[in-house]
DRENMIVEX-326633 format. One record per residue (C-alpha): residue number from 1; residue in three letters; x, y, z. Coordinates in steps of 0.05 Angstrom, whole numbers, plus 5000, padded with zeros to 4 digits. Layout:
(node NUM "ALA" (X Y Z))
...
//
This chain:
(node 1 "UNK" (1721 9295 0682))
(node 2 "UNK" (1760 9319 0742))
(node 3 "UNK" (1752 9388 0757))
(node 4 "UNK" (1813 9429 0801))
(node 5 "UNK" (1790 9480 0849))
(node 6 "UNK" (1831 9546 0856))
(node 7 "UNK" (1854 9567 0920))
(node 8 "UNK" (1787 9614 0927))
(node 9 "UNK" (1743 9558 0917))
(node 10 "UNK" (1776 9514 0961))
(node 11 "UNK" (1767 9560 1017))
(node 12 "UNK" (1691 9567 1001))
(node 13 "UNK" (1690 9497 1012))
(node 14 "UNK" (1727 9494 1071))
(node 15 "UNK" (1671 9551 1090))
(node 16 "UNK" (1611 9503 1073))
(node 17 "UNK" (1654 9448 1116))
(node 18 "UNK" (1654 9485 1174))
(node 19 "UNK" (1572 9496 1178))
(node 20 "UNK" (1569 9413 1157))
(node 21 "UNK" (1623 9402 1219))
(node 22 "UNK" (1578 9446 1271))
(node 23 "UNK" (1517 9414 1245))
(node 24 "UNK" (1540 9340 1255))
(node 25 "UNK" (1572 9362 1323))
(node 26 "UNK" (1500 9392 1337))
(node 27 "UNK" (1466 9328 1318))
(node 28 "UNK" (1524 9288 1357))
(node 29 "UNK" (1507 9313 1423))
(node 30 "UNK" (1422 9306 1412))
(node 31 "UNK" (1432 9240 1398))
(node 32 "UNK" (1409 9196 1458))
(node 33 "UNK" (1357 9136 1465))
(node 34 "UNK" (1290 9154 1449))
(node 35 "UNK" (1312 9212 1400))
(node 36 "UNK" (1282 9197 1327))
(node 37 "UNK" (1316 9201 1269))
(node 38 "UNK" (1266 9267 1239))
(node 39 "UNK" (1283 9305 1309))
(node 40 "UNK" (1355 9298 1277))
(node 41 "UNK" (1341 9324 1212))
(node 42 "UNK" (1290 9377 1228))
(node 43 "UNK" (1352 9402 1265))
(node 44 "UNK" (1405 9398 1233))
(node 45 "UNK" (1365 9431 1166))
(node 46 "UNK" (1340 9493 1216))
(node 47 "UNK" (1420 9504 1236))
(node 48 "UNK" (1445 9496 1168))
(node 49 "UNK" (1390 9552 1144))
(node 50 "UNK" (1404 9598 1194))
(node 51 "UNK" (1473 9609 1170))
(node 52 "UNK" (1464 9660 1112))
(node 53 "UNK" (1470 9635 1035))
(node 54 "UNK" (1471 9552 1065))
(node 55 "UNK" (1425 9501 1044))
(node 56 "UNK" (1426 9426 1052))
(node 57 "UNK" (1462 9390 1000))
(node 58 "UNK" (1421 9324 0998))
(node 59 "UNK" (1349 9349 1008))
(node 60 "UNK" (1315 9339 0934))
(node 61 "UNK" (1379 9313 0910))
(node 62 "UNK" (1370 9256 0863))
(node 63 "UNK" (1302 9269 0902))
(node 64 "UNK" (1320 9243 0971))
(node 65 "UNK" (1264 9284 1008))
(node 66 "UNK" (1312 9295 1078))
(node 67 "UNK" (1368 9340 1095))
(node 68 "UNK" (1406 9281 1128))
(node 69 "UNK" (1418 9210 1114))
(node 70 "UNK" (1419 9176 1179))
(node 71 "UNK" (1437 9102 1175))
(node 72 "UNK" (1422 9059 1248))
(node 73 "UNK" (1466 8988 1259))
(node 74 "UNK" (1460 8942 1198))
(node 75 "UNK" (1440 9002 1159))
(node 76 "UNK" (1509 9029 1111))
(node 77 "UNK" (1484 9105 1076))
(node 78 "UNK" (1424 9131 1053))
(node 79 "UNK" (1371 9114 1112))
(node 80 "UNK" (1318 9172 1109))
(node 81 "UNK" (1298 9206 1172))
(node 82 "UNK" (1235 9177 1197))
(node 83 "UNK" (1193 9210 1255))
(node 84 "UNK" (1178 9122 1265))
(node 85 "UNK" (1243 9116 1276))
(node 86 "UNK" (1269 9126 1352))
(node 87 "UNK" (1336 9110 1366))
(node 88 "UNK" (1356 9057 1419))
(node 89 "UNK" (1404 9041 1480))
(node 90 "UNK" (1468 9007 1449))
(node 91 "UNK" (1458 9028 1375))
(node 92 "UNK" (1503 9060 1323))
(node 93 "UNK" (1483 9116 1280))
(node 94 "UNK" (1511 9145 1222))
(node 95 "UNK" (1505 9217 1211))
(node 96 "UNK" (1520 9236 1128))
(node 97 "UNK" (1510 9312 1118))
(node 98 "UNK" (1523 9361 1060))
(node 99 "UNK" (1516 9439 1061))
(node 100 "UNK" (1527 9482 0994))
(node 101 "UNK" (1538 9556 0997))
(node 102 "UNK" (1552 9599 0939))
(node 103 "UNK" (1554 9539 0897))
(node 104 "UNK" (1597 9493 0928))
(node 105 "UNK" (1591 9433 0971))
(node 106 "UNK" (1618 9399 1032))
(node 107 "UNK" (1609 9328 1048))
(node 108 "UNK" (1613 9285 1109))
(node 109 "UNK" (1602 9235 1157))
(node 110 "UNK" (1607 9204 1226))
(node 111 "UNK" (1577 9138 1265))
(node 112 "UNK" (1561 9155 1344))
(node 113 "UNK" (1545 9111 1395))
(node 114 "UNK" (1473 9116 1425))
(node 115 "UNK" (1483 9110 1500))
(node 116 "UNK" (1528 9057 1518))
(node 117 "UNK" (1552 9009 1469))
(node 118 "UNK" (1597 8947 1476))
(node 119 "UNK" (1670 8948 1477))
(node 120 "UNK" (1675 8921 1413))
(node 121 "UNK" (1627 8965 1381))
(node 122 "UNK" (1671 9018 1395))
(node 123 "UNK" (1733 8995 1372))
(node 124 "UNK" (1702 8981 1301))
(node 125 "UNK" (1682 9055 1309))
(node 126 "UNK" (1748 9067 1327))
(node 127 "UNK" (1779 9033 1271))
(node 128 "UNK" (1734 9059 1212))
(node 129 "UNK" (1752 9129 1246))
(node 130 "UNK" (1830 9114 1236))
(node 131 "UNK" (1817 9081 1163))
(node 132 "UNK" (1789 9151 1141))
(node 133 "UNK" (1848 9178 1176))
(node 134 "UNK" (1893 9134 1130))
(node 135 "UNK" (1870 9151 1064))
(node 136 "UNK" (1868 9227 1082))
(node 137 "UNK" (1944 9217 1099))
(node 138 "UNK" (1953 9186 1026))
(node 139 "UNK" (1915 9251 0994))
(node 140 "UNK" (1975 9281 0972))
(node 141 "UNK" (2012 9301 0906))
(node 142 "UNK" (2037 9244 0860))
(node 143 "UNK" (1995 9194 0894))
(node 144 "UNK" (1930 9159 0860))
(node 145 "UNK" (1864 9143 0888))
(node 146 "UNK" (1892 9071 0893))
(node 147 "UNK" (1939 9097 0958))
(node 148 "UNK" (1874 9117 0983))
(node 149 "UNK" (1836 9057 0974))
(node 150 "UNK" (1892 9006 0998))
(node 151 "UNK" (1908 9056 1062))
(node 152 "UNK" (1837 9043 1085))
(node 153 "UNK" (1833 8971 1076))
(node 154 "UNK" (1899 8959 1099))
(node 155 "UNK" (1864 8992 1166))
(node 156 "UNK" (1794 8957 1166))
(node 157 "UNK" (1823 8879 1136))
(node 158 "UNK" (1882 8884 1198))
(node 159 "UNK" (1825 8874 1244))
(node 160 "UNK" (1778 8825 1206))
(node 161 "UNK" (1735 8877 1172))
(node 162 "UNK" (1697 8877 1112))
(node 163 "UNK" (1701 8947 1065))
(node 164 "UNK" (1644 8952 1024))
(node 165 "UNK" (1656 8958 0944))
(node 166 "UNK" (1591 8980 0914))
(node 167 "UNK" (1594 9040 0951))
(node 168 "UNK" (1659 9090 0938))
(node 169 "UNK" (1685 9155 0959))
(node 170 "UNK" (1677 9214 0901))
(node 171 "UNK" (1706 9287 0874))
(node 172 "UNK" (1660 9337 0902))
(node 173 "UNK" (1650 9415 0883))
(node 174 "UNK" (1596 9457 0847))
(node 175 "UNK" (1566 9384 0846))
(node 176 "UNK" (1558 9335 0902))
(node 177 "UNK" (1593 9275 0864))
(node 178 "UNK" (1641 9287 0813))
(node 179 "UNK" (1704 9256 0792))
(node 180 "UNK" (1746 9216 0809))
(node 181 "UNK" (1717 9151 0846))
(node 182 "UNK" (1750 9131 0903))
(node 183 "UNK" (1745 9067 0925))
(node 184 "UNK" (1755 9037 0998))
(node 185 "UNK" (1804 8988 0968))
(node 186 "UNK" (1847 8974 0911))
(node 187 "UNK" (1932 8982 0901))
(node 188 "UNK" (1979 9027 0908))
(node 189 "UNK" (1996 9076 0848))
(node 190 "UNK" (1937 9049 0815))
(node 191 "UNK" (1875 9099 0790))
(node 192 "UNK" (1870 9170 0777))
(node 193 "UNK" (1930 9209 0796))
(node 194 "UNK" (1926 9265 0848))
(node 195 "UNK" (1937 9328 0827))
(node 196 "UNK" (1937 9403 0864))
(node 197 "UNK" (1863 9432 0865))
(node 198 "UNK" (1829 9360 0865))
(node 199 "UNK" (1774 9362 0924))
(node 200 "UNK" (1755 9288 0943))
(node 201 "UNK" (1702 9262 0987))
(node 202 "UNK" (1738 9204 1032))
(node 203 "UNK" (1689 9157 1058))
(node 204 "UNK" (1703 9087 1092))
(node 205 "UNK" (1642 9050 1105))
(node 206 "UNK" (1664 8989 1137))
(node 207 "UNK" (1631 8921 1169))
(node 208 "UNK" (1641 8879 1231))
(node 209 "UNK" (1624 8827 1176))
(node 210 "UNK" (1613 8811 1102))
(node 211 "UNK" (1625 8869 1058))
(node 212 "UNK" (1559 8845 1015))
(node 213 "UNK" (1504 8899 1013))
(node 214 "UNK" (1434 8898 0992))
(node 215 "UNK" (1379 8956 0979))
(node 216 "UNK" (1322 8964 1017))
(node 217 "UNK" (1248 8968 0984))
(node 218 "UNK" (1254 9046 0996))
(node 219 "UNK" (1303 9039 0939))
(node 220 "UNK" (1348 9083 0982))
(node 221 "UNK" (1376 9051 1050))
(node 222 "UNK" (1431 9011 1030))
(node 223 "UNK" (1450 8954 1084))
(node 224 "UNK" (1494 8891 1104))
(node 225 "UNK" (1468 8830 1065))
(node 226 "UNK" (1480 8795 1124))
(node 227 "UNK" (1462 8840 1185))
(node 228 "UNK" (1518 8860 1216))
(node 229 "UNK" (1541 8925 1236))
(node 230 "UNK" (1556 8984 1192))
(node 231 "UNK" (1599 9051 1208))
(node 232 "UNK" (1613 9106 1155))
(node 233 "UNK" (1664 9167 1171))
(node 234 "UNK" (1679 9215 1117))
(node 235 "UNK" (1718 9289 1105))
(node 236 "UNK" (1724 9329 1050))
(node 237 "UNK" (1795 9330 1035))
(node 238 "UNK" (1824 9386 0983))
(node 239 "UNK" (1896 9359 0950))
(node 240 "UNK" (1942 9418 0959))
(node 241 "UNK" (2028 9432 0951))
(node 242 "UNK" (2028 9430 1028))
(node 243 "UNK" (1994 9354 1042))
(node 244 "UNK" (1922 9344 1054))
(node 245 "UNK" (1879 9401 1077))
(node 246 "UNK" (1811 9372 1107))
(node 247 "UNK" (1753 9412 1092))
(node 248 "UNK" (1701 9388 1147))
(node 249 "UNK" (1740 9390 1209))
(node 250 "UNK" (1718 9458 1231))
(node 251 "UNK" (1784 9497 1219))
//
């Protein structure tokens, strides 16, 4: 069931986005080679606590034991911070962060570059960046999750990427997924309709190549079947009478 969010609530979302936007521009700048992934999340927990009434989203949820998920390179969502795990010249990471305070929750993402990374590296970054773009544009009155969807592919498939399907997009509030889906892909007008108060987490995770995923033995770190790269961006987006207002940009 879809829940709408009154104007109130919105804004103590957009509250809980700011503290998830300062902690992934925190862990942004640490990230360099020979960081590890646990220096990340040791971090970005300690920031998120020292603002008053926050708490990470993710840690114990579903009992993921981290306050981050931090995916490197093949790696799509839910890699768990691992002090084994030391980052490396010409590596991607992806940064997925939630905060709650006073009961509701932010969600969001970004994939940095670790050091210097090839030109083409970045302009897959650069193009999952302006897919997420896309489908915030289509978050608007009238529309249906399908706009999303077919905004971001339209995007990624332009320049020969894959978009992933097991893995979707989801409402977000008092809980960290609720309704509706929403999927990387799919038609236009198609899917749940988007009404005024609907909060949406808008997540393209896209591949330099197949869009096949596979879990890893941890039963959480879900990667490319076969190897290739990985980037996930993702705002929270509240649906509002004036357009899209983005929750986890740090306005």
């Amino acid at each position: 069931m879809v829940t709408l969010k009154s104007p109130r609530e919105i804004d103590t979302m957009a509250r809980a986005g700011r503290i998830n936007h300062a902690t992934l521009e925190r862990c942004r700048e640490m990230v360099k080679p020979g960081i590890t992934t646990e220096d990340l999340d040791r971090e970005a927990e300690k920031f998120i606590r020292s603002h008053k009434g926050a708490k990470p989203s993710f840690k114990g949820l579903y009992g993921f034991p981290k306050s981050l998920c931090i995916s490197v390179n093949e790696e799509v969502v839910h890699g768990i911070p691992s002090p084994k795990r030391v980052l490396r010249e010409g590596s991607i990471v992806s940064l997925d962060c939630g905060v709650c305070i006073d009961g509701f929750h932010a969600d969001s993402a970004i994939t940095v570059a670790v050091g210097k990374i090839a030109p083409e590296t970045q302009h897959f970054l650069d193009t999952t960046e302006r897919a997420l773009a896309a489908g915030i544009e289509q978050a608007r009155l009238g529309n249906h999750v399908g706009d999303i969807g077919h905004a971001v592919q339209a995007v990624a498939e332009a320049e020969g990427y894959g978009v992933i399907r097991e893995l979707v997009g989801h409402g977000v509030g008092t809980k960290m997924h609720e309704d509706p889906q929403v999927p990387n892909h799919g038609k236009p007008k198609r899917g749940e309709r988007l009404l005024e108060g609907m909060t949406i987490a808008i997540e393209p995770m896209i591949t330099i190549g197949d869009y096949k995923t596979k879990m890893l033995a941890d039963k959480w770190t879900v990667v490319t079947a076969d190897g290739s790269l990985a980037a996930h961006f993702e705002h929270t987006v509240a649906v509002t009478r004036d357009g899209p207002r983005i929750l986890t940009d740090g306005r």
